[in-house]
VOFI-712294 format. One line per field, with one value per residue (C-alpha): x, y, z; residue in three letters; residue number from 0. Coordinates in steps of 0.05 Angstrom, whole numbers. Example, Ala and Ser with C-alpha at 12.3 -4.5 7.8 and 13.67 -1.06 7.14 Angstrom:
2
u	(246_273)
v	(-90_-21)
w	(156_143)
residuo	(ALA_SER)
num	(0_1)
END
This chain:
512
u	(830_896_903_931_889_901_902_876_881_840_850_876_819_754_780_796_723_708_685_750_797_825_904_955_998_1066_1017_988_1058_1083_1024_1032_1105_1079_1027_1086_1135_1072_1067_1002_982_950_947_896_926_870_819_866_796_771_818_888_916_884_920_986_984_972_1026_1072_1052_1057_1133_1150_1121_1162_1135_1064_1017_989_915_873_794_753_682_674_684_742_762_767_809_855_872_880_930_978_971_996_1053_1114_1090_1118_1058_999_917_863_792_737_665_595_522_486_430_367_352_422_420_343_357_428_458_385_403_369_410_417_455_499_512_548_581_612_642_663_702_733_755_781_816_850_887_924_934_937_908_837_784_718_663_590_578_506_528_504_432_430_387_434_409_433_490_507_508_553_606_607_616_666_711_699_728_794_784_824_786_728_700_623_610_565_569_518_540_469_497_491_551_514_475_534_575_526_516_583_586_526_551_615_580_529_588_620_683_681_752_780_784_800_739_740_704_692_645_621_595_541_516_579_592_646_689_642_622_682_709_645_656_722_706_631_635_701_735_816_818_797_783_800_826_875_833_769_768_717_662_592_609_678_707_730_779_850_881_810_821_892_892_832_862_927_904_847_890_861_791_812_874_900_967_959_1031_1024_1079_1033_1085_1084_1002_1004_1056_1005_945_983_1008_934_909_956_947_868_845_811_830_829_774_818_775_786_807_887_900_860_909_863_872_920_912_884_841_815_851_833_855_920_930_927_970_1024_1026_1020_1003_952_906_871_917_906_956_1020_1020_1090_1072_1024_1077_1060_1125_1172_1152_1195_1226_1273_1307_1316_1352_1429_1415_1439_1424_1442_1400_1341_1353_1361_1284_1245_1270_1241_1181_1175_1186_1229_1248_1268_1319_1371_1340_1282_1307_1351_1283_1249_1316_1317_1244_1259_1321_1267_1216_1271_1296_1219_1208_1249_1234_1214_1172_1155_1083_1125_1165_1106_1073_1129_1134_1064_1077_1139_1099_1044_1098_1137_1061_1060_993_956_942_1001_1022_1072_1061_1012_999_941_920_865_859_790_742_762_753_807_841_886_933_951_1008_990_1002_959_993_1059_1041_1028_968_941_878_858_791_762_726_701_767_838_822_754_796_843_806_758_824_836_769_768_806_802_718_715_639_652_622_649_630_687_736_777_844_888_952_1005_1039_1031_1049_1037_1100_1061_1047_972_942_880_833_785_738_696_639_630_587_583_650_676_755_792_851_901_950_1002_1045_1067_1018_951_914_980_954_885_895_948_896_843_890_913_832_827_869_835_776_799_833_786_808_747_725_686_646_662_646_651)
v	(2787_2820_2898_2899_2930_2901_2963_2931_2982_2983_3041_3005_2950_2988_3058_3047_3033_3111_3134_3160_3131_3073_3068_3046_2981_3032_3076_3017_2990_3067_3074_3004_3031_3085_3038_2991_3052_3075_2994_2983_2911_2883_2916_2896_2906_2888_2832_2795_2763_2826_2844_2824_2894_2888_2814_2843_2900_2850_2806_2870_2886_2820_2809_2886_2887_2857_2875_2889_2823_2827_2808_2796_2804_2742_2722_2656_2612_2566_2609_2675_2634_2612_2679_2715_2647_2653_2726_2724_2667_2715_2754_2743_2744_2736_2735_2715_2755_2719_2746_2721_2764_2747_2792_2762_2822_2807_2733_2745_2801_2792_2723_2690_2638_2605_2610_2544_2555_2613_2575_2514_2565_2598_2529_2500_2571_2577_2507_2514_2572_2544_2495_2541_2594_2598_2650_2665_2720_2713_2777_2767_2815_2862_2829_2893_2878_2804_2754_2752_2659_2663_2697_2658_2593_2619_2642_2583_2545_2582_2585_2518_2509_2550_2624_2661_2726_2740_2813_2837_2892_2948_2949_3001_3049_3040_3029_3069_3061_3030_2986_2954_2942_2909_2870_2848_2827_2789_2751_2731_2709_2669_2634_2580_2585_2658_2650_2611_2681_2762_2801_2852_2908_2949_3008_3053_3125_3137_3170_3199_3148_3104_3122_3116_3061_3018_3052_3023_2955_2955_2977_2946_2891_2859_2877_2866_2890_2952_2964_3029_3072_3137_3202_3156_3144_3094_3090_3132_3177_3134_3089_3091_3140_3109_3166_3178_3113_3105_3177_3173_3096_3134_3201_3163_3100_3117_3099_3046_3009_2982_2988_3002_2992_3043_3095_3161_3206_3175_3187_3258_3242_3173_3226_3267_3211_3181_3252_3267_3208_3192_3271_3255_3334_3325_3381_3435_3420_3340_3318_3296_3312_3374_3444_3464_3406_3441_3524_3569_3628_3657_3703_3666_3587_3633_3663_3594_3557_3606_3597_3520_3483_3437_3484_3470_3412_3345_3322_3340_3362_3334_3270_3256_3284_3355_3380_3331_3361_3422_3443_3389_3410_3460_3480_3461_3394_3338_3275_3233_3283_3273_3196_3187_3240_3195_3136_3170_3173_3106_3112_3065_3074_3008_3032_3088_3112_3126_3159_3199_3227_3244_3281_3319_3342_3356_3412_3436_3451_3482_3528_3553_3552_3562_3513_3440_3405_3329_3334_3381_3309_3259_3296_3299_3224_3210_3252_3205_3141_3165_3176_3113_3070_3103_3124_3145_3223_3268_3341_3373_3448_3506_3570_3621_3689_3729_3802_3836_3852_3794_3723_3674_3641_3570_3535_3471_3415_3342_3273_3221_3154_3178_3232_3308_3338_3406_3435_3512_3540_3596_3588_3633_3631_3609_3539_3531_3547_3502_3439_3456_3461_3398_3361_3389_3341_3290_3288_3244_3267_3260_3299_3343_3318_3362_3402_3429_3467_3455_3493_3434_3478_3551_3609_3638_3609_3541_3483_3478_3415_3406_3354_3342_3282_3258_3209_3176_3121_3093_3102_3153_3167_3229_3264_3300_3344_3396_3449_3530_3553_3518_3528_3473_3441_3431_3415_3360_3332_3327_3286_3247_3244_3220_3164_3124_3128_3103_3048_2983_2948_2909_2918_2871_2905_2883_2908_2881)
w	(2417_2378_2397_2327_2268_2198_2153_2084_2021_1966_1925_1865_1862_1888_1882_1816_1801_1809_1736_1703_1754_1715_1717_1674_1704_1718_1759_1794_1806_1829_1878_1900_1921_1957_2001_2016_2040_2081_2112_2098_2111_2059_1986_1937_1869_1823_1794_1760_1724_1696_1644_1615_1638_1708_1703_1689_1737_1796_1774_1766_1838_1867_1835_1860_1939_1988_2055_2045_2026_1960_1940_1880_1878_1844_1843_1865_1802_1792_1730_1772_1828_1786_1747_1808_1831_1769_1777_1853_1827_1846_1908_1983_2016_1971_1995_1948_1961_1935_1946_1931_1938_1991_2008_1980_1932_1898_1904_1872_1816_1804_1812_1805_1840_1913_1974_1984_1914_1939_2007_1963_1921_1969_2010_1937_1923_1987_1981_1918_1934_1997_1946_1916_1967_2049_2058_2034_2054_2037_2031_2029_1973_2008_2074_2113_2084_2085_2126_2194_2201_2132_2134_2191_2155_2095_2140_2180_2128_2084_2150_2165_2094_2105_2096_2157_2132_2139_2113_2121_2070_2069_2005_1989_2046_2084_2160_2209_2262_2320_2284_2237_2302_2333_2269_2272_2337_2335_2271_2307_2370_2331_2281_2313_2289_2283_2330_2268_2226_2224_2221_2176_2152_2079_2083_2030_2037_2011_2075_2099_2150_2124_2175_2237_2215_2207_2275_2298_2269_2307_2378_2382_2341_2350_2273_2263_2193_2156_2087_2057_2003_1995_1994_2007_1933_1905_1860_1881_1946_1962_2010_2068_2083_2097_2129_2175_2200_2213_2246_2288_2318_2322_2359_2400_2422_2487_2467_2419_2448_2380_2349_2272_2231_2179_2173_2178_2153_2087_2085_2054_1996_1982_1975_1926_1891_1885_1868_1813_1783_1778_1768_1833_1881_1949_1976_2022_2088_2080_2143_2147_2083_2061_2045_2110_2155_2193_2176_2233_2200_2266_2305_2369_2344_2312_2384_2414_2370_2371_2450_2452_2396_2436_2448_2377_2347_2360_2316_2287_2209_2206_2238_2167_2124_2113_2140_2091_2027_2020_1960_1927_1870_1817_1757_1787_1809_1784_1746_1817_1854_1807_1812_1882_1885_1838_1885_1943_1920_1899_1827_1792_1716_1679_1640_1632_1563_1607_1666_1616_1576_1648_1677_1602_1621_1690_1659_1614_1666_1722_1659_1662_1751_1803_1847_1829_1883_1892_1853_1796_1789_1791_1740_1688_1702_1683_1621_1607_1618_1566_1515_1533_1513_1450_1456_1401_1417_1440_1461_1406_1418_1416_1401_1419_1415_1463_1474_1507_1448_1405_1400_1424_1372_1382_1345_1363_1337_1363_1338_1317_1316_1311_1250_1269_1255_1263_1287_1290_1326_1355_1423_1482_1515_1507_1530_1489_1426_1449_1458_1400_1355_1381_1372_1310_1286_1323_1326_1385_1394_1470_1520_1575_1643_1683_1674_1741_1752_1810_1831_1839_1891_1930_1882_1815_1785_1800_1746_1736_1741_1693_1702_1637_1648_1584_1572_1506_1488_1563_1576_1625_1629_1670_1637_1672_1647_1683_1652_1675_1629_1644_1569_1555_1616_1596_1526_1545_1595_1543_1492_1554_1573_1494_1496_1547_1508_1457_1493_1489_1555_1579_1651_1694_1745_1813_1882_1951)
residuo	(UNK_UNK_UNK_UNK_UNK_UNK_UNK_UNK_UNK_UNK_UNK_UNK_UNK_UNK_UNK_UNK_UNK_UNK_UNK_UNK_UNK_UNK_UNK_UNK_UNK_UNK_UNK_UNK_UNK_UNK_UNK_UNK_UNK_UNK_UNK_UNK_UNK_UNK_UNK_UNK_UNK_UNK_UNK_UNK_UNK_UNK_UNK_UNK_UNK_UNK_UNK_UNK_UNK_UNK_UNK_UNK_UNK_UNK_UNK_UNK_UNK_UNK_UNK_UNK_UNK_UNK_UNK_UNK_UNK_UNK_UNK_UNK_UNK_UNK_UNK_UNK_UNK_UNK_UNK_UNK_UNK_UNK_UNK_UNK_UNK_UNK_UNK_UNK_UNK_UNK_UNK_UNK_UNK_UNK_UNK_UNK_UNK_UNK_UNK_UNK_UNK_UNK_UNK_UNK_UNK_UNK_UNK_UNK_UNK_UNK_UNK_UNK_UNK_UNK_UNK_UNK_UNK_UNK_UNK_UNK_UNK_UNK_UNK_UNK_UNK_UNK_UNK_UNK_UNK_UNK_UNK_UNK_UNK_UNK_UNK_UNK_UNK_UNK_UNK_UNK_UNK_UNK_UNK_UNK_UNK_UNK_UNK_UNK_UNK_UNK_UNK_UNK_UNK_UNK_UNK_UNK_UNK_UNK_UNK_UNK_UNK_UNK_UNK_UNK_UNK_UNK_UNK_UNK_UNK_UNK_UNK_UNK_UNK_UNK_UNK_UNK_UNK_UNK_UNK_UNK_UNK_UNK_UNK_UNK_UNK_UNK_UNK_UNK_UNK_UNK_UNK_UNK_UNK_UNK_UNK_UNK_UNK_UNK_UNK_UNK_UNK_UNK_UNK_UNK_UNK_UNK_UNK_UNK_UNK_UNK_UNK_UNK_UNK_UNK_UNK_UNK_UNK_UNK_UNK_UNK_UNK_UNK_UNK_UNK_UNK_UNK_UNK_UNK_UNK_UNK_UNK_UNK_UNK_UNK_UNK_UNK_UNK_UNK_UNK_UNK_UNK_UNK_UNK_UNK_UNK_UNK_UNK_UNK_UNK_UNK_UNK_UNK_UNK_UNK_UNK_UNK_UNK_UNK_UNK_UNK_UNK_UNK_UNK_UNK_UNK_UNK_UNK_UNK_UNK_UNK_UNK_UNK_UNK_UNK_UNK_UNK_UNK_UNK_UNK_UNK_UNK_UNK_UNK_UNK_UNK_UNK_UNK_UNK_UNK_UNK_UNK_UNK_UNK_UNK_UNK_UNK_UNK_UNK_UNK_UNK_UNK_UNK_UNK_UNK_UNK_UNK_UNK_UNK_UNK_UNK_UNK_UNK_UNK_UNK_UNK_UNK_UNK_UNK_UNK_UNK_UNK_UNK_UNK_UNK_UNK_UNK_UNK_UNK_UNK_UNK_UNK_UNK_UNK_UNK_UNK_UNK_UNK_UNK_UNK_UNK_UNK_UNK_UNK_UNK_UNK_UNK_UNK_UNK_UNK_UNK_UNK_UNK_UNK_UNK_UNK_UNK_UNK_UNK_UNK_UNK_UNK_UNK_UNK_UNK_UNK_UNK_UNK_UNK_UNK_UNK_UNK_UNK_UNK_UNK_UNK_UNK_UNK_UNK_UNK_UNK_UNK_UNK_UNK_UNK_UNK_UNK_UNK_UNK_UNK_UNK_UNK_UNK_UNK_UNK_UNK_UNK_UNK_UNK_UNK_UNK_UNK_UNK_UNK_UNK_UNK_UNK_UNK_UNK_UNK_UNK_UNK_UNK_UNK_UNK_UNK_UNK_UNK_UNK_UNK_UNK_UNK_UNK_UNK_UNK_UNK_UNK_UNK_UNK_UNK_UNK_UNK_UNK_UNK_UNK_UNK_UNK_UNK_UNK_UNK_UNK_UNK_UNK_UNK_UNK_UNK_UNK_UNK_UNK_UNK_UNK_UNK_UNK_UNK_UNK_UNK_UNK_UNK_UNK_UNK_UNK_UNK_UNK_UNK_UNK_UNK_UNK_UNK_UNK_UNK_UNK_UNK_UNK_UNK_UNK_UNK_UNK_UNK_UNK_UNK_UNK_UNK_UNK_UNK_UNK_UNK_UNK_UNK_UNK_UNK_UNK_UNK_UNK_UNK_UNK_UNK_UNK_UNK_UNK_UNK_UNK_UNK_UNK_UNK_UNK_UNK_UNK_UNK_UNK_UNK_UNK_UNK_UNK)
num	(0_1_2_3_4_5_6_7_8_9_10_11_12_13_14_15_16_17_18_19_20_21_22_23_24_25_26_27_28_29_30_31_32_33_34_35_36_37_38_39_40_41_42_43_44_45_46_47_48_49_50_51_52_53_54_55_56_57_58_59_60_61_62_63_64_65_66_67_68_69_70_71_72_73_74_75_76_77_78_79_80_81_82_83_84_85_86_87_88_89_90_91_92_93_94_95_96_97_98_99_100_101_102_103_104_105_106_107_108_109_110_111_112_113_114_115_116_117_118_119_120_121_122_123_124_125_126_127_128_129_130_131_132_133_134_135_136_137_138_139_140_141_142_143_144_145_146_147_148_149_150_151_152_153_154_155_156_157_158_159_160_161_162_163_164_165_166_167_168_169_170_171_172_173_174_175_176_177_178_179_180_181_182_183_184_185_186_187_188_189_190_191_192_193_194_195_196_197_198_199_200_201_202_203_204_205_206_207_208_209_210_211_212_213_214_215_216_217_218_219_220_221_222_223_224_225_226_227_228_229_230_231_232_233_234_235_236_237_238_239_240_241_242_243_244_245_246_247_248_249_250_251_252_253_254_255_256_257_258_259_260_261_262_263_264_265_266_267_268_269_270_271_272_273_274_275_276_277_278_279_280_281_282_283_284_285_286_287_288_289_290_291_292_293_294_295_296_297_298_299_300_301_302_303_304_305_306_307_308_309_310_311_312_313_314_315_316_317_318_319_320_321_322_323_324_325_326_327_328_329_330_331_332_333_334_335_336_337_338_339_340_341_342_343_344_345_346_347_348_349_350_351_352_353_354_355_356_357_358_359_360_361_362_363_364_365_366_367_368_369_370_371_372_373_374_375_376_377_378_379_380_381_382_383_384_385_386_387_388_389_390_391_392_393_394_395_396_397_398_399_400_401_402_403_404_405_406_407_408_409_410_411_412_413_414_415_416_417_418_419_420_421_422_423_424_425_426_427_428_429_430_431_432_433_434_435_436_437_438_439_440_441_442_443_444_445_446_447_448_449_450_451_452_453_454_455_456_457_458_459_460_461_462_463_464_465_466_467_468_469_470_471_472_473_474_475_476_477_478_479_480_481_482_483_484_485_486_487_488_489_490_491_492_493_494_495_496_497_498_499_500_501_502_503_504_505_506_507_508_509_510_511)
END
């Protein structure tokens, strides 16, 4: 068996399907950029099938990435298939995931079909599949809670048919680690030609045992793949937690014995990226990446790690990336120096006009702070994105008043479709009156599900990050916004948060 573990990320297929986490196809393409600097394995960059955006984005991805292989999700229909091939067209290395329920309660409610029905789906797929791409991996959608003779057969056949991977979800995070290990390992001893294919595993955490349990499905049950997101990120409680599992294979190579190929020192500037761009904050005590995964608050563990770092660290913060991201620019540096930043962290503008508009906002926001860091950048290039789309609502300028004893008053200058508008409100605090000033206009109806403030970086001279996350009509979108003074913050976030509402892109729910 390979001592090599296949680190397969998902954060901009099944992450995305978090409510609010949708991207845009340049924020797609820029994460995708950050995976591939990190040398993650396998990216999966979409369902080409779902939507014409989620189309483009994986074709954007799969013409960008050179050194990671590039994969599109599809149900297993010839239509699907053959999106997600054209899509793939220009990559290097391209994978095509096709997946199928299999668990009799989704074969019964859901598909309504028999197994015997499923069972020649999912050869005819696979085979169709093979034709126009070498190399297929096939997921029995429920596979944690389907019938093991039955599952047995599918995967027998559907290798026996050409897929080299083959991935057993639990899709609705109801494992336990022992028992999904052992699940695994029986399935590959009772398949065949189980030696014809990677094992792989996708967990969910619904339980809090993503993690353990695809550790589990590695070391008891044979697995050479993992699937997994940035941050965990992923629709209900998450995914799997890319930097758990790349750390704990890392730090524990002792127990484990397997060589992962990731570049860990990337992993903290991925979370921030991911972070920054869905709404999504990372909780201080998350492991790896937390603001706490590596402070000492008692005087003890402080004593300790003063005289030998050891004593409470079993892993370097620098070794993830927390030492890299010092200060990087500020009000003196230059165009080249700005250029050569934004290329470090994986963003690439298409044209000059555009990196000229982002370095003009980068001299505006170092005449107002001191000191620019990497997440000051990625957020003024999300800003510049949103205005290069033309999107229907956008930030012009506002003004407020609030003293104790009197009622906040806001005044604020947006445009609609290219034509400024005005809205004035009162409100309970600076940021009611700004948002109601805004809605006021606007009368989205929309209702507020979330609203969160982050500190991009460690002082009081800091750009706030707002989060604003709405729900209207079915729909639910996250906004985020960033500026020095966070009522600009949050009402930026709620126009941003108000143009993906009213964007129509159709989704197509889709889950492995």
């Amino acid at each position: 068996m390979s001592d090599a573990l296949i680190i397969f990320d998902t954060t901009l297929r099944d992450g995305e399907q978090s409510p609010g986490a949708s991207m845009t196809r340049d924020e797609k393409l820029r994460i995708a950029r950050q995976l591939e600097r990190l040398r993650v394995d396998v990216i999966e960059a979409g369902f080409a099938a779902s939507s014409n955006g989620d189309f483009e984005a994986v074709q954007a991805i799969a013409n960008a990435i050179k050194d990671s292989t590039v994969c599109s999700l599809s149900r297993a229909n010839d239509r699907d298939i053959s999106r997600a091939a054209e899509a793939l067209a220009g990559a290097s290395r391209s994978r095509i995931h096709t997946f199928i329920a299999t668990s009799a309660l989704h074969m019964e409610k859901k598909l309504r079909m028999t197994p015997e029905q499923v069972l020649e789906q999912a050869r005819l797929s696979v085979r169709f599949a093979r034709n126009l791409c070498g190399d297929i991996e096939f997921s029995p959608e429920d596979g944690y809670r389907s019938d093991p003779d039955f599952l047995c057969r599918v995967l027998e056949a559907v290798i026996a048919e050409g897929a080299t991977t083959i991935n057993v979800p639990d899709t609705v995070g109801y494992a336990v680690p022992e028992l999904y290990g052992n699940f695994i390992r029986t399935l590959r001893e009772r398949v065949p030609n189980s030696d014809k294919a990677v094992w792989s595993v996708h967990c969910h955490n619904d339980l809090g045992m993503a993690v353990a349990n695809s550790l589990a499905g590695v070391k008891i049950g044979g697995a050479r793949q993992v699937e997994c997101t940035i941050n965990g990120l992923g629709e209900r409680a998450g995914n799997c937690s890319l930097e758990e599992i790349v750390m704990a294979v890392k730090t524990r190579k002792d127990y484990f014995g397997l060589q992962v190929n990731v570049d860990t020192q990337h992993i903290v500037a991925a979370s921030r990226m991911v972070s920054q761009t869905t709404g999504f904050v990372v909780q201080p005590n998350k492991a790896v990446v937390g603001a706490n995964a590596f402070a000492h608050a008692s005087g003890i563990h402080q004593d300790g790690v003063l005289k030998a770092r050891d004593t409470y660290e079993i892993m370097r913060a620098e070794d993830v990336g927390w030492s890299a991201n010092k200060i990087v620019l500020g009000k003196l540096s230059g165009r080249n120096a700005f250029k050569q930043r934004l290329q470090d962290l994986g963003v690439a503008m298409d044209s000059e006009t555009e990196l000229n508009a982002a370095f003009a906002r980068f001299k505006e926001l170092a005449d107002r702070k001191s000191e620019i860091f990497d997440e000051d950048i990625l957020a003024l290039v999300s800003e510049e994105d949103a205005a290069a789309h033309h999107e229907q609502y956008g930030f012009v300028s506002l003004a407020q008043h609030s003293e104790t004893g009197e009622r906040p008053h806001a005044v604020v200058v947006f445009t609609v479709a290219g034509k400024e508008v005005r809205g004035e409100s009162d409100g309970n605090g600076p940021v009611d009156a700004s948002l109601k000033a805004i809605e006021s206009h606007v009368r989205s109806g929309a209702e507020m599900v979330l609203y969160s403030v982050n500190a991009i970086s460690g002082s009081t001279e800091s750009q706030g990050e707002v989060t604003v996350r709405l729900q209207n009509a079915g729909r639910v979108v996250n906004g985020v916004g960033a500026d020095p003074d966070i009522v600009v913050a949050s009402a930026k976030a709620y126009l941003s948060a108000l143009n993906k509402l009213q964007s129509k892109a159709e989704r197509v729910a889709a889950q492995g």
